[in-house]
Backbone and ligand atoms as CSV (ligand in chain L), in Angstrom:
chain,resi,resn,atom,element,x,y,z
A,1,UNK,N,N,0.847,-1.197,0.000
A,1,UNK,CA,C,0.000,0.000,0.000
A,1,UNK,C,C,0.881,1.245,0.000
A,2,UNK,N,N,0.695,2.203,-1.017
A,2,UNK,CA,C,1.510,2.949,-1.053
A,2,UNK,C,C,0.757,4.109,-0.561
A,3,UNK,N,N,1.530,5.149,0.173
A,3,UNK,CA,C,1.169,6.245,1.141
A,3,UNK,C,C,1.044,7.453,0.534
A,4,UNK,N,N,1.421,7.475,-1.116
A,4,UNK,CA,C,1.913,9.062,-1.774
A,4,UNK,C,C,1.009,9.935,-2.146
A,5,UNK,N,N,-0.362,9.700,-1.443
A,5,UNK,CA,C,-1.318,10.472,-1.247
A,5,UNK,C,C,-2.405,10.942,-0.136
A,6,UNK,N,N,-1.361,10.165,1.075
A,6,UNK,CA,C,-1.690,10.163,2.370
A,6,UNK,C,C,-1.088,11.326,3.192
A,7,UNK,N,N,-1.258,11.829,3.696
A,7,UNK,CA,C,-2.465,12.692,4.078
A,7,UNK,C,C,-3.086,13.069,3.020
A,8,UNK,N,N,-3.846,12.940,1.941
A,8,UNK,CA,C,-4.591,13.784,0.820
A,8,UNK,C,C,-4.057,15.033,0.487
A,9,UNK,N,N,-3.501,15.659,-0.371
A,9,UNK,CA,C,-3.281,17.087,-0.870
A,9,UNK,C,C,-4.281,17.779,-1.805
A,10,UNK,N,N,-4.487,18.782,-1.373
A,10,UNK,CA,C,-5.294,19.564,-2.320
A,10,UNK,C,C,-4.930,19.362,-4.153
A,11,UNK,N,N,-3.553,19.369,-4.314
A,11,UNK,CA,C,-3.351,19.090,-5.540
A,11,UNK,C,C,-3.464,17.697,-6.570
A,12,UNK,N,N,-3.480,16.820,-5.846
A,12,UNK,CA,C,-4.258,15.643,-6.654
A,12,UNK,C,C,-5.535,15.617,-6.628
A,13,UNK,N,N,-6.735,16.656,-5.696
A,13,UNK,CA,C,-7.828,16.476,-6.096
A,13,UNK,C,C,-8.044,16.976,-7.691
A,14,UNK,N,N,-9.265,16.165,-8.442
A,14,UNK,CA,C,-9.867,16.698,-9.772
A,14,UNK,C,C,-10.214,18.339,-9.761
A,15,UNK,N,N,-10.023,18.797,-10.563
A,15,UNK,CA,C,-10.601,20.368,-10.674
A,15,UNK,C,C,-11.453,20.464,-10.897
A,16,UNK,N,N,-12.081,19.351,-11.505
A,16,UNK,CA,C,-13.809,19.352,-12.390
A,16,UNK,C,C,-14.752,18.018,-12.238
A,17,UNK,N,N,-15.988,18.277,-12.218
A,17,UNK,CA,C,-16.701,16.612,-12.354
A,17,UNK,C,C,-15.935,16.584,-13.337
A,18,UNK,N,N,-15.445,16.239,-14.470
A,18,UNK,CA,C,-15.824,16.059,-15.421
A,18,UNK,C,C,-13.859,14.978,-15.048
A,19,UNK,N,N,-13.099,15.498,-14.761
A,19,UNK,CA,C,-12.259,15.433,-14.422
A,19,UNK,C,C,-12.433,14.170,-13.394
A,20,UNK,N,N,-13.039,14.320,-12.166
A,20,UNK,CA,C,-13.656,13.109,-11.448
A,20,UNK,C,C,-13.943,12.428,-11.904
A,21,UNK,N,N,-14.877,12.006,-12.693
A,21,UNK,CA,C,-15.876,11.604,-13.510
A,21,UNK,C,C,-14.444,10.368,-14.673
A,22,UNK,N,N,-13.972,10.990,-15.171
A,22,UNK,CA,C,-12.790,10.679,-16.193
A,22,UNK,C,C,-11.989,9.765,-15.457
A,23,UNK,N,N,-11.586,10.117,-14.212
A,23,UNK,CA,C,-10.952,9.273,-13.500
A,23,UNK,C,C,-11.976,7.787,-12.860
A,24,UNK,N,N,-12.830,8.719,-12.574
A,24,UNK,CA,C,-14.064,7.015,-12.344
A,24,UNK,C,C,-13.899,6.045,-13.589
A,25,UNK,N,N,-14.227,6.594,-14.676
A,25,UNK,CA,C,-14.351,5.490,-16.098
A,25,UNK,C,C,-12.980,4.866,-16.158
A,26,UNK,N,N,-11.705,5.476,-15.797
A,26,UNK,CA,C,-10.435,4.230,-15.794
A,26,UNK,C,C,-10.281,3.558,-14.865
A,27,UNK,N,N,-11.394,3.810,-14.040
A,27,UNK,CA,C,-11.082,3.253,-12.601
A,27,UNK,C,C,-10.302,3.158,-11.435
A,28,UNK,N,N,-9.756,4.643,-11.544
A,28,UNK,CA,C,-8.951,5.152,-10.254
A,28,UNK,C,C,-9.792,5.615,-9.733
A,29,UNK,N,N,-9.258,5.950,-8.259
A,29,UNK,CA,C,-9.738,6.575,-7.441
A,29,UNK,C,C,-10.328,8.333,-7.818
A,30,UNK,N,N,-11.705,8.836,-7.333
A,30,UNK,CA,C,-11.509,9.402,-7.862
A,30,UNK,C,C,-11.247,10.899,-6.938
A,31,UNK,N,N,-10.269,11.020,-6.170
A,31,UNK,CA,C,-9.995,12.068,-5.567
A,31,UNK,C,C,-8.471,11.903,-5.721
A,32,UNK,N,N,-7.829,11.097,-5.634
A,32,UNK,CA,C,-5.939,11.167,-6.035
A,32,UNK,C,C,-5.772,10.646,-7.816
A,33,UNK,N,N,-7.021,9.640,-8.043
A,33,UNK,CA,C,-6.508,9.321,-9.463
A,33,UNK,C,C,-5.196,8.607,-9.623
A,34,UNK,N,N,-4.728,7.865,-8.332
A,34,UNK,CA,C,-4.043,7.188,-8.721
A,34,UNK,C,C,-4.505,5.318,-7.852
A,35,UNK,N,N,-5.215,5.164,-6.936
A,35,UNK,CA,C,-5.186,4.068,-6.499
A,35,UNK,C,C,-6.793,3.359,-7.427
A,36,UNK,N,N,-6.691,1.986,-7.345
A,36,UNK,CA,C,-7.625,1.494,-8.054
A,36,UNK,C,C,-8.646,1.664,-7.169
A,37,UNK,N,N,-9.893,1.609,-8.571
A,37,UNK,CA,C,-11.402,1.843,-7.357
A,37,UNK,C,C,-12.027,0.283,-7.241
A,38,UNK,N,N,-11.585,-0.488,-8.173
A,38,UNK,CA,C,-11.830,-1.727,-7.895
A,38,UNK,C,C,-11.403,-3.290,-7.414
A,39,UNK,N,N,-11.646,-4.477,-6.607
A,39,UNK,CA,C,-10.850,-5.191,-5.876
A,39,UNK,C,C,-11.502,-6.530,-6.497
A,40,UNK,N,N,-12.265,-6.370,-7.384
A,40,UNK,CA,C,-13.006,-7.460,-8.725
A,40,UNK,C,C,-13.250,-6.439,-9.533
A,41,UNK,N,N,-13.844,-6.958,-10.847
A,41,UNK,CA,C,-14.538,-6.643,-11.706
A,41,UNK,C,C,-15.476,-5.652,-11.596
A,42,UNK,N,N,-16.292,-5.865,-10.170
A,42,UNK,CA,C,-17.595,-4.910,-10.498
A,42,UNK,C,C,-17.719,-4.573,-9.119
A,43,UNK,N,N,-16.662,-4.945,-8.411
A,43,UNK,CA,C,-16.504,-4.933,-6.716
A,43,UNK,C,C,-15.863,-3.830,-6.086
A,44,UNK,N,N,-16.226,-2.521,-5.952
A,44,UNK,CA,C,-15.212,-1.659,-5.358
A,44,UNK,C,C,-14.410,-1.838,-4.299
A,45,UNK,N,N,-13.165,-1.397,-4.011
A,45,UNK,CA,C,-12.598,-1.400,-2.929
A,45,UNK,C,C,-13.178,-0.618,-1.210
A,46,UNK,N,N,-12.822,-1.547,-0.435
A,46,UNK,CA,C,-13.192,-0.744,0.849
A,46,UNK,C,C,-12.870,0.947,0.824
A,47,UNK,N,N,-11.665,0.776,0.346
A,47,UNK,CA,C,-10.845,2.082,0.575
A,47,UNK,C,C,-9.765,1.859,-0.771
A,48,UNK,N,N,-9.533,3.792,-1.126
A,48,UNK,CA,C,-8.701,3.841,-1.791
A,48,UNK,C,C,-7.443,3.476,-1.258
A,49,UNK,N,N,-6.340,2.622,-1.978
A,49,UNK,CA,C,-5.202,2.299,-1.083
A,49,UNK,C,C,-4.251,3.164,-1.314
A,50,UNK,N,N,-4.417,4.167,-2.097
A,50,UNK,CA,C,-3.466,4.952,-2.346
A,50,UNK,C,C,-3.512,5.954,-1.124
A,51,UNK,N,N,-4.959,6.751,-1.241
A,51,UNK,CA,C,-5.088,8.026,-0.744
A,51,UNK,C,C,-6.037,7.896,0.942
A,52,UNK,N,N,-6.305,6.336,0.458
A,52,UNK,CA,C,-7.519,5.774,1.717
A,52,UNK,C,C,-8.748,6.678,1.565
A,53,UNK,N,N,-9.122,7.207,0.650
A,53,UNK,CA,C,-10.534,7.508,0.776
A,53,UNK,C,C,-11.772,6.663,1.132
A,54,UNK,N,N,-12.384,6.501,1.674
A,54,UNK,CA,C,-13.338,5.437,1.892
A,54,UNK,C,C,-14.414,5.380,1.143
A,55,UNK,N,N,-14.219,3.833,0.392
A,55,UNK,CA,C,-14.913,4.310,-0.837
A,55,UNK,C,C,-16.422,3.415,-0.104
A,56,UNK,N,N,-16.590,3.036,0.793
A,56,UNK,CA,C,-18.055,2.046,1.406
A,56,UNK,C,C,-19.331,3.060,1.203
A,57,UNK,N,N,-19.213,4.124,1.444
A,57,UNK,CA,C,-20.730,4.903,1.246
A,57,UNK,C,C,-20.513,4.998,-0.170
A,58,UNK,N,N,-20.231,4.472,-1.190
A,58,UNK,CA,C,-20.465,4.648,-2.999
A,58,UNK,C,C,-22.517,3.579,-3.024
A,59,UNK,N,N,-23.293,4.220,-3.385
A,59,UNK,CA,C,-24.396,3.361,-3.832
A,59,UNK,C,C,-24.216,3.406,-5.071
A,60,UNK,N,N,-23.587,2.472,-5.761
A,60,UNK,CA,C,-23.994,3.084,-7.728
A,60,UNK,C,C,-25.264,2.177,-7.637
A,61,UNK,N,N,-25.743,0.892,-6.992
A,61,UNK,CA,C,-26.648,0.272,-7.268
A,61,UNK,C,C,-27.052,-0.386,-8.992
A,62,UNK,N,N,-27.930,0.495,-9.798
A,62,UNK,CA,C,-28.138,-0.103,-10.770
A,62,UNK,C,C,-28.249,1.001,-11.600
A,63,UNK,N,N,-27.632,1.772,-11.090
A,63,UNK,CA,C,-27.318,3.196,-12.433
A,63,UNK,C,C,-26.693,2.350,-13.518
A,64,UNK,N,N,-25.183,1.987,-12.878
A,64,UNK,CA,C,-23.937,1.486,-14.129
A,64,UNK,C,C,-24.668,0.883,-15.324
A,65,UNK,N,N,-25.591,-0.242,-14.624
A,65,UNK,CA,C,-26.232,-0.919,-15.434
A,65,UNK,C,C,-27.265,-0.625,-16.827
A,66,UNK,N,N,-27.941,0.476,-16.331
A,66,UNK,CA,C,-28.131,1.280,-16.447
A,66,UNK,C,C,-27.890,2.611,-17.780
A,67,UNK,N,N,-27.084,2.155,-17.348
A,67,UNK,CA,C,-25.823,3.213,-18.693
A,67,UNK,C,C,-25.666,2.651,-19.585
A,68,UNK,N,N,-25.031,1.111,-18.876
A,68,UNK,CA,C,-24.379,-0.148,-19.684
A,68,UNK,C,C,-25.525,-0.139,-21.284
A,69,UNK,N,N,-26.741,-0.706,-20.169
A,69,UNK,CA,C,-27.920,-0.565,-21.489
A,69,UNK,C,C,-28.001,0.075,-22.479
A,70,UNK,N,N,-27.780,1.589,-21.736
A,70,UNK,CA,C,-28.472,3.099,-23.120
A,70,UNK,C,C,-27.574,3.153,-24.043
A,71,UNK,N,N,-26.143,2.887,-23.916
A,71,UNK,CA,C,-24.691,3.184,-24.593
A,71,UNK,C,C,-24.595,1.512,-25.436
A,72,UNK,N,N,-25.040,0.348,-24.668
A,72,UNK,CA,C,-25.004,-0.485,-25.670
A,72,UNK,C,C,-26.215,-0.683,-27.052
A,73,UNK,N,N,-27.633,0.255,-26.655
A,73,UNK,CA,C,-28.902,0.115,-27.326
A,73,UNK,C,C,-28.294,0.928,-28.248
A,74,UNK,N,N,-27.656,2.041,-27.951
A,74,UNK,CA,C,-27.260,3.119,-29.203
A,74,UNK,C,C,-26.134,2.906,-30.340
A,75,UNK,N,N,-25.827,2.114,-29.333
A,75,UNK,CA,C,-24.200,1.283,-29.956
A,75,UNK,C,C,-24.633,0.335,-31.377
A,76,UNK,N,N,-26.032,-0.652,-30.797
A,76,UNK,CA,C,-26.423,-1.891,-31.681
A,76,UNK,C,C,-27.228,-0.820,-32.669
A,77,UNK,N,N,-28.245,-0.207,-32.186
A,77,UNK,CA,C,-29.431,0.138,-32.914
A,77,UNK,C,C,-28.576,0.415,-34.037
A,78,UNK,N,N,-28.083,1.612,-34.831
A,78,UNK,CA,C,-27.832,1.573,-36.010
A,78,UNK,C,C,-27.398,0.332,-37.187
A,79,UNK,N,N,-26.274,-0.543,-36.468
A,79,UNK,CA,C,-26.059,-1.887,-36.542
A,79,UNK,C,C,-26.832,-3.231,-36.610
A,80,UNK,N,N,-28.624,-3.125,-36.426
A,80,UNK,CA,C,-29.095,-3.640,-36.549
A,80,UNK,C,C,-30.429,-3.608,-37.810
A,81,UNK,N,N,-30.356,-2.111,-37.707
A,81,UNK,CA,C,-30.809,-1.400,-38.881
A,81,UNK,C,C,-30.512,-2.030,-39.964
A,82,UNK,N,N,-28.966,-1.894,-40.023
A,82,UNK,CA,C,-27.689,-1.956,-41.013
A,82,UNK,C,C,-27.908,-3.237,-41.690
A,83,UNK,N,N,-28.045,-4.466,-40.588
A,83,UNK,CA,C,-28.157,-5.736,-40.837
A,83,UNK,C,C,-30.014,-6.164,-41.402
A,84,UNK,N,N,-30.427,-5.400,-40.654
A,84,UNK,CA,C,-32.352,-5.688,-41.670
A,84,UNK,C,C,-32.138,-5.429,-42.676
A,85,UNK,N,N,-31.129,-3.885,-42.832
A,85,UNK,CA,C,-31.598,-3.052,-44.795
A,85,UNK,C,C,-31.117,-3.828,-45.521
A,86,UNK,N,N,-29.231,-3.964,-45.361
A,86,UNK,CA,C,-28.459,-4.692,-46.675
A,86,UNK,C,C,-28.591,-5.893,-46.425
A,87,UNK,N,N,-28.572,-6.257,-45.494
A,87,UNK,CA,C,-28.621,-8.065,-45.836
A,87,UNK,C,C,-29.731,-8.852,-45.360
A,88,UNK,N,N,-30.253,-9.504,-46.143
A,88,UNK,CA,C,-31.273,-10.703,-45.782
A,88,UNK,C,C,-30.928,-11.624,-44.584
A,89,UNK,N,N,-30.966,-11.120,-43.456
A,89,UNK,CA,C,-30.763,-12.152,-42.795
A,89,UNK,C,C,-31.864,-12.510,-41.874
A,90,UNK,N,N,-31.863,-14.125,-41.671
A,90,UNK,CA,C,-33.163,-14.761,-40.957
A,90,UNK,C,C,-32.660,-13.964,-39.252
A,91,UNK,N,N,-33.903,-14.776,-38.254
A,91,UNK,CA,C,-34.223,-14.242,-36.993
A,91,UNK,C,C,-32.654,-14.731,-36.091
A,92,UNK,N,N,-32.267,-15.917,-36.778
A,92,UNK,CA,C,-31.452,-16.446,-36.011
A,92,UNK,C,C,-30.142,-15.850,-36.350
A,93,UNK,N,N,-29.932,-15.816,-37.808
A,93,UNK,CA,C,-28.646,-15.301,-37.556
A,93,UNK,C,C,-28.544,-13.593,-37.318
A,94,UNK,N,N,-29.645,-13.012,-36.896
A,94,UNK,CA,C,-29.704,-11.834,-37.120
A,94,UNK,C,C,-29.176,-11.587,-35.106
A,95,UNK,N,N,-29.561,-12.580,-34.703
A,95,UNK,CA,C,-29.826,-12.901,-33.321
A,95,UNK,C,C,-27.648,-13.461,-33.212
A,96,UNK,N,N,-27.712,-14.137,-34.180
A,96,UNK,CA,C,-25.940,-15.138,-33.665
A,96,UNK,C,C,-24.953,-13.390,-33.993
A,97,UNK,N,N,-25.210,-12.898,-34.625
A,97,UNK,CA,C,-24.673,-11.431,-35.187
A,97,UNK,C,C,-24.721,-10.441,-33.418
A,98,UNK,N,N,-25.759,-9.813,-33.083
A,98,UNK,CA,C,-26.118,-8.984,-32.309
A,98,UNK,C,C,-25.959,-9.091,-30.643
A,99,UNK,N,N,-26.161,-10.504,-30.852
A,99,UNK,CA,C,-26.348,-11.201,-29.132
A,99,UNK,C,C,-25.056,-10.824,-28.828
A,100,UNK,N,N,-23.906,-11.371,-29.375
A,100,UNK,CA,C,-22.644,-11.099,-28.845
A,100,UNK,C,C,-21.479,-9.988,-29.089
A,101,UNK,N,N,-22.315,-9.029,-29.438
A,101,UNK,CA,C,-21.868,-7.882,-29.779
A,101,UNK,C,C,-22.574,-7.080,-28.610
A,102,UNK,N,N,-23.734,-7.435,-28.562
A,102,UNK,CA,C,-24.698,-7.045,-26.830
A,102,UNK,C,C,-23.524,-7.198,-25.860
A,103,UNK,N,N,-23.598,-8.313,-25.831
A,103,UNK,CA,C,-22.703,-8.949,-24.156
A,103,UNK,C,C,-21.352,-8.142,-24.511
A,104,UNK,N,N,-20.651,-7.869,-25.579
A,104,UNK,CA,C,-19.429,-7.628,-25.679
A,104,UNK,C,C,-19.412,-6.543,-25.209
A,105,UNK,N,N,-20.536,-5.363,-25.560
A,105,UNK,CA,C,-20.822,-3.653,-25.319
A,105,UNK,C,C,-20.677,-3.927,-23.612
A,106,UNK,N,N,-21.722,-4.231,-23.583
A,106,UNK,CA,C,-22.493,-4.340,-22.109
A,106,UNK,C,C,-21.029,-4.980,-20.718
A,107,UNK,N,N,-20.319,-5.571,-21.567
A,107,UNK,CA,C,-19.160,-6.278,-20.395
A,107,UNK,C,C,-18.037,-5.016,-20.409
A,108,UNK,N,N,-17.835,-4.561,-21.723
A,108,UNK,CA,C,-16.836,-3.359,-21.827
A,108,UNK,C,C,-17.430,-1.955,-21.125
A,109,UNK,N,N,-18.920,-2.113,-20.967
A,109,UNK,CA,C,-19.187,-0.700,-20.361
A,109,UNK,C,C,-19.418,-0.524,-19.015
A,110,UNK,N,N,-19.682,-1.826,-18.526
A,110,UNK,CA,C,-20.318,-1.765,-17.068
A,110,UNK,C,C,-18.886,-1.201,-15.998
A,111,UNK,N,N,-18.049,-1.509,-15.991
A,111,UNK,CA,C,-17.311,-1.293,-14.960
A,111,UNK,C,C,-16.617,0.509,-15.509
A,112,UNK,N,N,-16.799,1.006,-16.140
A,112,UNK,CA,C,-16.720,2.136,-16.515
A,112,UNK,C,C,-17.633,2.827,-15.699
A,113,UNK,N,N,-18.680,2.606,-16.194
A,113,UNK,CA,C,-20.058,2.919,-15.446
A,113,UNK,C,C,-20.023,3.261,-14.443
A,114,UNK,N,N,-19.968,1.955,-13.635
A,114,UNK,CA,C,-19.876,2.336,-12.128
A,114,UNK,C,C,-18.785,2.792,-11.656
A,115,UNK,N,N,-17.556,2.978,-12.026
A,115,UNK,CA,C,-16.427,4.152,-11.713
A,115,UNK,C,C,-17.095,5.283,-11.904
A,116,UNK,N,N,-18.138,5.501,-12.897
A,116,UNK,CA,C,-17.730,6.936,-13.237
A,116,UNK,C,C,-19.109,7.539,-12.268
A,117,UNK,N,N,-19.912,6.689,-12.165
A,117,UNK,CA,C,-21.070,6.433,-11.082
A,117,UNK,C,C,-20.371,7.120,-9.617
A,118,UNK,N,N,-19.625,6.244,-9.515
A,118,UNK,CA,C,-18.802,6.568,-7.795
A,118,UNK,C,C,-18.184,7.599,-7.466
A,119,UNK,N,N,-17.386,8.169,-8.532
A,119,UNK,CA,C,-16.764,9.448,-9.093
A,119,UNK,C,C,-17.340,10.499,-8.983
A,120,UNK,N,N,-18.988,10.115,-9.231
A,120,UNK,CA,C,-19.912,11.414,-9.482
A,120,UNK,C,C,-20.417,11.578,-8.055
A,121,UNK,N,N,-20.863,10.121,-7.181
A,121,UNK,CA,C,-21.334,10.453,-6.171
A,121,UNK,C,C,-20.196,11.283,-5.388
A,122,UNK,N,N,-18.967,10.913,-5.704
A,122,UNK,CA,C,-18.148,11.375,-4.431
A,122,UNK,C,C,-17.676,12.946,-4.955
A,123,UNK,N,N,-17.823,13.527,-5.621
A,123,UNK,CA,C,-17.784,14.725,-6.139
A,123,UNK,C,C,-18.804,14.968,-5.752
A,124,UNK,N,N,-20.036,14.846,-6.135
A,124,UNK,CA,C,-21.157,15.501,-5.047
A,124,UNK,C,C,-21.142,15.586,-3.592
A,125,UNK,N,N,-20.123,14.705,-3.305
A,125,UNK,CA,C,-21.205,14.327,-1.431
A,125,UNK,C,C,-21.808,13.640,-1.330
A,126,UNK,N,N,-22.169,12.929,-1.889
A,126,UNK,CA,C,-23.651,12.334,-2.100
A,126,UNK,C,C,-23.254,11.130,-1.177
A,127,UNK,N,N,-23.941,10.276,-0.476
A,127,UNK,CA,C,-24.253,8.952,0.660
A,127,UNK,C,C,-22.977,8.789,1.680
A,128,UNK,N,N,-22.678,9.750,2.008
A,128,UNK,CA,C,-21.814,10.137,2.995
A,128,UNK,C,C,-19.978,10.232,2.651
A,129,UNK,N,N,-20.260,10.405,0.839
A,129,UNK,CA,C,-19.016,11.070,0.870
A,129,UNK,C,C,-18.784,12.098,1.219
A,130,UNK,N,N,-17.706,12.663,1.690
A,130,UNK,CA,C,-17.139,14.269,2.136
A,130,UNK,C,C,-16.915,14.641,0.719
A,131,UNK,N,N,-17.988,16.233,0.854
A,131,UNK,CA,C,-17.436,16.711,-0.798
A,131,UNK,C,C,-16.071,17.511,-0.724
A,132,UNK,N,N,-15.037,17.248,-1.459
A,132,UNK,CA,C,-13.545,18.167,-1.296
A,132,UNK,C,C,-13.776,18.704,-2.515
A,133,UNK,N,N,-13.504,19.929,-2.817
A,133,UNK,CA,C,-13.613,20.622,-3.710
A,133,UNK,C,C,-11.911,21.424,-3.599
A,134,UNK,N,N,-11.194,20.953,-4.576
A,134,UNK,CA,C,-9.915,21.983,-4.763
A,134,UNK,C,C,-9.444,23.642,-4.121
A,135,UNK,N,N,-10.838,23.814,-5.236
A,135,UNK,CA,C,-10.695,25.400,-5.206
A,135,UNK,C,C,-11.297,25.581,-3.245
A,136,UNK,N,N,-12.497,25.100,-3.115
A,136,UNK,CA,C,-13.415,25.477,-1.685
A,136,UNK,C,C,-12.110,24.780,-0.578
A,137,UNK,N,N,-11.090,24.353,-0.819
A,137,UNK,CA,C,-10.106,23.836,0.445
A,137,UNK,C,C,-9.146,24.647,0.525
A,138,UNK,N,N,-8.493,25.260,-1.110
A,138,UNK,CA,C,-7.688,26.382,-0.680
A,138,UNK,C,C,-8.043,27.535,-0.172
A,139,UNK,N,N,-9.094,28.081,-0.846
A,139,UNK,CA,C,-9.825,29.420,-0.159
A,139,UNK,C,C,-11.463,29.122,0.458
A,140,UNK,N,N,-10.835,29.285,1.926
A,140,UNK,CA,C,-12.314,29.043,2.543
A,140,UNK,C,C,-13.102,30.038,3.135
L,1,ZN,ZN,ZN,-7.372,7.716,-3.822
């Protein structure tokens, strides 16, 4: 466990959601951006190990999922279009085509998701994160 953001410094916090947010989808932490936010696949860590933020009040619940859906529906829909107009294809192979291009979207987006989910709550405050805001810590 490395300490190089222990005590927390104002200067590794994000300047921006958007910035937070960016760091959720690679799945760092998102107040140092450097320790991982996850300890599985879809499992956040207790705590950041870098900076120890405590990541246990994160609810993403079923937002990620959520996302996963809208970004994979938008992803296929044109692509399925594509496959009714130019090519004749029956139910099944229209189905052996799409199904696993589904699961493929949907496995590549989910853990994005919920980084960027956790990212957002903890930039808000939101379920008992402490909101740190850069700018609101240097001048108070
Ligand atoms: Zn951290």
């Amino acid at each position: 466990m490395s300490n190089s953001h222990f005590p927390p410094s104002t200067e590794s916090l994000p300047h921006s959601f958007r910035s937070a947010v960016a760091r959720g989808l690679r799945g760092r932490c998102p107040r140092c951006g450097d320790g991982g936010l996850f300890r599985k696949w879809l499992k956040p860590r207790d705590a950041c190990p870098s900076c120890a933020l405590d990541l246990r009040p994160q609810r993403a619940d079923d937002f990620p999922a959520y996302i996963a859906i809208f970004v994979t529906g938008h992803l296929l829909a044109p692509v399925i279009i594509m496959l009714a107009g130019d090519f004749a294809l029956t139910t099944m192979q229209m189905a052996l085509v799409v199904f696993p291009l589904a699961l493929l979207s949907l496995f590549a987006t989910l853990q994005p998701a919920k980084g960027a989910v956790i990212a957002a709550q903890w930039w808000n405050g939101m379920h008992g994160f402490r909101r740190e805001r850069a700018d609101e810590i240097a001048s108070p």
